[in-house]
C-alpha positions in Angstrom: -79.7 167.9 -13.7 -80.9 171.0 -11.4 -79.1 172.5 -9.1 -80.9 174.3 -6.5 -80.1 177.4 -4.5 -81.6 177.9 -0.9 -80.6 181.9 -0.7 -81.1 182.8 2.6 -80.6 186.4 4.6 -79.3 186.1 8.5 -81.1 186.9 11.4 -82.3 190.1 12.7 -79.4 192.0 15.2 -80.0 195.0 17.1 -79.1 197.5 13.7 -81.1 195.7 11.7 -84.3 196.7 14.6 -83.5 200.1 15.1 -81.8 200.3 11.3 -77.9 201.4 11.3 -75.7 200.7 8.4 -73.8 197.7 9.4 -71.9 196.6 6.3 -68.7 194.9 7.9 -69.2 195.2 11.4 -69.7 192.3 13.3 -73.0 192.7 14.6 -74.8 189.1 16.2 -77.6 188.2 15.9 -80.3 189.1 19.2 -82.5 187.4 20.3 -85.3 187.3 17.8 -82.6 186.9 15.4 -81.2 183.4 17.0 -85.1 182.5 16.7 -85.6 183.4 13.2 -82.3 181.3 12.5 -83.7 177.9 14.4 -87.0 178.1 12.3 -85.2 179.0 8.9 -83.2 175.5 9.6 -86.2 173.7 11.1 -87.8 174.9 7.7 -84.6 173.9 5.3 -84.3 170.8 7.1 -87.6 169.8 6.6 -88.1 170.4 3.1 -84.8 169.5 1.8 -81.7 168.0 1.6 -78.7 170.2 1.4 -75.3 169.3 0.6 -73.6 172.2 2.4 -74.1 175.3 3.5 -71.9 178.5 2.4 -72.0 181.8 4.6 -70.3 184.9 4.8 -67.6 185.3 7.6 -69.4 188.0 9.6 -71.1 186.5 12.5 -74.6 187.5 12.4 -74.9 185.4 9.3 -72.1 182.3 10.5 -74.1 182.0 13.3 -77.9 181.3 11.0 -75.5 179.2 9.0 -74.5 177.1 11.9 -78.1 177.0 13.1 -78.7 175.4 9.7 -75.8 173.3 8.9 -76.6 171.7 12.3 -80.2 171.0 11.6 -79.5 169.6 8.1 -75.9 167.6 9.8 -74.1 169.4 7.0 -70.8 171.4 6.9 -70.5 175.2 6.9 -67.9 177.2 4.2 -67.1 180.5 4.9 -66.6 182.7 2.1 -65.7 186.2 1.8 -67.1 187.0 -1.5 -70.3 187.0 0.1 -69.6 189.0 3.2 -71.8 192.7 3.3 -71.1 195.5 1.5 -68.6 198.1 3.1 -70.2 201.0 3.6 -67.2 202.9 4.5 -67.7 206.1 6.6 -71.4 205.6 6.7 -70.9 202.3 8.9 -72.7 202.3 12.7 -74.4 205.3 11.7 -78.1 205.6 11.3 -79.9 207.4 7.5 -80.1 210.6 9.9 -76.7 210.5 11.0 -75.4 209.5 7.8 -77.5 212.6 5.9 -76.1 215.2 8.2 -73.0 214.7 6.8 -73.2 213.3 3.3 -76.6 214.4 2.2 -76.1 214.7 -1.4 -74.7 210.7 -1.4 -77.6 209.5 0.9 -79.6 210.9 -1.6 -78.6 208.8 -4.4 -78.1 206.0 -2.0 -82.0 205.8 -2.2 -82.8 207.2 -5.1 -79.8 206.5 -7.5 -78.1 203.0 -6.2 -76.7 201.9 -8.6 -74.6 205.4 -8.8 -74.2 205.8 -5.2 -70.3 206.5 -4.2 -70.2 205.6 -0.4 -67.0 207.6 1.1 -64.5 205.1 1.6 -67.1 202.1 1.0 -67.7 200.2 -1.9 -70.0 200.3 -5.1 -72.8 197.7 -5.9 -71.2 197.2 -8.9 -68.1 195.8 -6.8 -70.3 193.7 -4.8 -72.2 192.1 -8.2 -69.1 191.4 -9.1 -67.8 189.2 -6.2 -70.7 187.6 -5.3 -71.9 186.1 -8.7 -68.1 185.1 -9.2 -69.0 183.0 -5.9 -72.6 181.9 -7.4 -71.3 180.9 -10.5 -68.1 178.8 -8.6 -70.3 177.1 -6.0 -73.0 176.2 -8.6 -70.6 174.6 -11.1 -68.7 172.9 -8.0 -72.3 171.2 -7.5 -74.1 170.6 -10.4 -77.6 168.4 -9.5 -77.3 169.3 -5.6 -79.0 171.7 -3.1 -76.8 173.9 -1.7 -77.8 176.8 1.1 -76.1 180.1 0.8 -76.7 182.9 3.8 -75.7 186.6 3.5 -76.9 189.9 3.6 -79.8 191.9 2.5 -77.7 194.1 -0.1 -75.4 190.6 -1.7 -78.9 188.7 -1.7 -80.9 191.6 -3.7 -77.9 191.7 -5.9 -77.8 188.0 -6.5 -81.5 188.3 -7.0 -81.6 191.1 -9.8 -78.3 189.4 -11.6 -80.4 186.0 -12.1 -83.4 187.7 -13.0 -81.7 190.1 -15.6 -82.5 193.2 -13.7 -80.1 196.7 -13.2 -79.2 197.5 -10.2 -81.4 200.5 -10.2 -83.9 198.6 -9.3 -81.7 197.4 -5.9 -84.9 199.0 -3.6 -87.5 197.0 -5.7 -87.1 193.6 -3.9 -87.2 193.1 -0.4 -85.1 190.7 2.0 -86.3 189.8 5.5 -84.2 188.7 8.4 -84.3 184.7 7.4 -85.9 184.7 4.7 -85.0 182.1 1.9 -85.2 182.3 -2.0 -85.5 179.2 -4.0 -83.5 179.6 -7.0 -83.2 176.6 -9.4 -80.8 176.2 -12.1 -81.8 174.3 -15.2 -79.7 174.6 -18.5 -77.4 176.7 -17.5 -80.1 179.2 -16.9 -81.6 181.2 -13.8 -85.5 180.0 -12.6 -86.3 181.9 -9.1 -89.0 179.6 -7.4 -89.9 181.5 -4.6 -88.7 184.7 -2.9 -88.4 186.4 0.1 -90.3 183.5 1.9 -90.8 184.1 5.6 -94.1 181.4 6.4 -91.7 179.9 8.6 -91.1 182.7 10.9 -95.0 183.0 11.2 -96.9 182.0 14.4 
C-alpha cells in the first residue's frame, strides 16, 4: 500500500511580506494569503482524494487547512506538534532588529542552523523531534491513504530534510513558498519525495 503525504506551507500574512520572525504568534493570513489558500485546495481537490487534513493550531495555517478541508469535504485535526518554531526573544522582530541585539546568534541562525541557540526559543533539533514523532503517528494511523498536512516554512524544511536523509545544516538549502505543497509518498516503510515546493497553482 502507499500512503501519500500532501505537505503543504500556509498562506502568506503580513510578516511573511515584509519578513518578521513569527514563530508562535498568531499572525492570519492577508489577503493574498486567503487566495493562495483557495487555489492550494482547488488544486488538492482536484487532483486527489484526501482523507483528512492535519494543521498546526496557529491560525494562519488553520485557516489554509479549512480552506482545504472544505474543498475536499474533509475534517480538519489540529495538532500541536506541528505548530512553528518558537523563536523566543527574536519573535515580531525583523533580521535587523533581531541583529542589533543578538548578532553573534543571528549569525549562526543563517550560517550555522543547526547550532543556532535562539534566546528563550527553541532548537531545530527540538522541532525534528516533534514533528516527525507526528509524521511517523499520522502515517501509521493511515496506511494506503492521502492525507494533507499544513505548517510552517521551518517544520516543513525539517520534515523535508528528515525524509530525504539530510542534516539540518542544510535547513537554508530547500525553499518553502506560502502554499506550496510537497508530494511525499511512502512505500515500504520508506521515504519517496514526488514533487516539492510546487506552486503551478498559484500561477496566473
Amino acid at each position: 500500500m502507499t500512503t501519500t503525504i500532501l505537505l503543504v506551507r500556509h498562506g502568506q500574512t503580513e510578516w511573511n511580506r515584509i519578513e518578521r520572525f513569527r514563530g508562535r504568534y498568531d499572525v492570519e493570513l492577508n489577503t493574498t494569503g486567503l487566495e493562495q489558500a483557495s487555489r492550494a485546495a482547488k488544486r488538492i481537490a482536484n487532483n486527489w482524494k484526501p482523507e483528512i487534513v492535519y494543521s498546526s493550531p496557529l491560525s494562519r495555517a488553520r485557516t489554509t487547512a479549512d480552506s482545504i478541508a472544505l474543498k475536499c469535504s474533509v475534517l480538519v485535526e489540529t495538532n500541536v506538534g506541528l505548530i512553528d518554531i518558537n523563536y523566543g526573544k527574536w519573535q515580531g522582530l525583523s533580521p535587523v532588529e533581531a541583529k542589533e541585539k543578538w548578532s553573534d546568534q543571528i549569525n549562526n541562525w543563517y550560517e550555522h542552523p543547526e547550532k543556532c541557540e535562539i534566546p528563550e526559543g527553541e532548537s531545530l533539533k527540538s522541532v525534528q523531534d516533534r514533528s516527525m514523532g507526528v509524521i511517523y503517528s499520522i502515517t501509521r494511523k493511515h496506511q494506503g491513504q492521502t492525507i494533507v498536512v499544513v505548517s510552517h516554512t521551518v517544520v516543513n524544511r525539517i520534515i523535508l530534510l528528515n525524509i530525504l536523509g539530510l542534516g539540518l545544516e542544510r535547513f537554508w538549502c530547500l525553499r518553502q513558498e506560502p502554499c506550496a505543497i510537497n508530494v511525499i509518498e511512502i512505500e515500504d516503510h520508506d521515504f519517496i519525495l514526488c514533487s516539492l515546493n510546487d506552486t503551478c497553482h498559484l500561477e496566473n
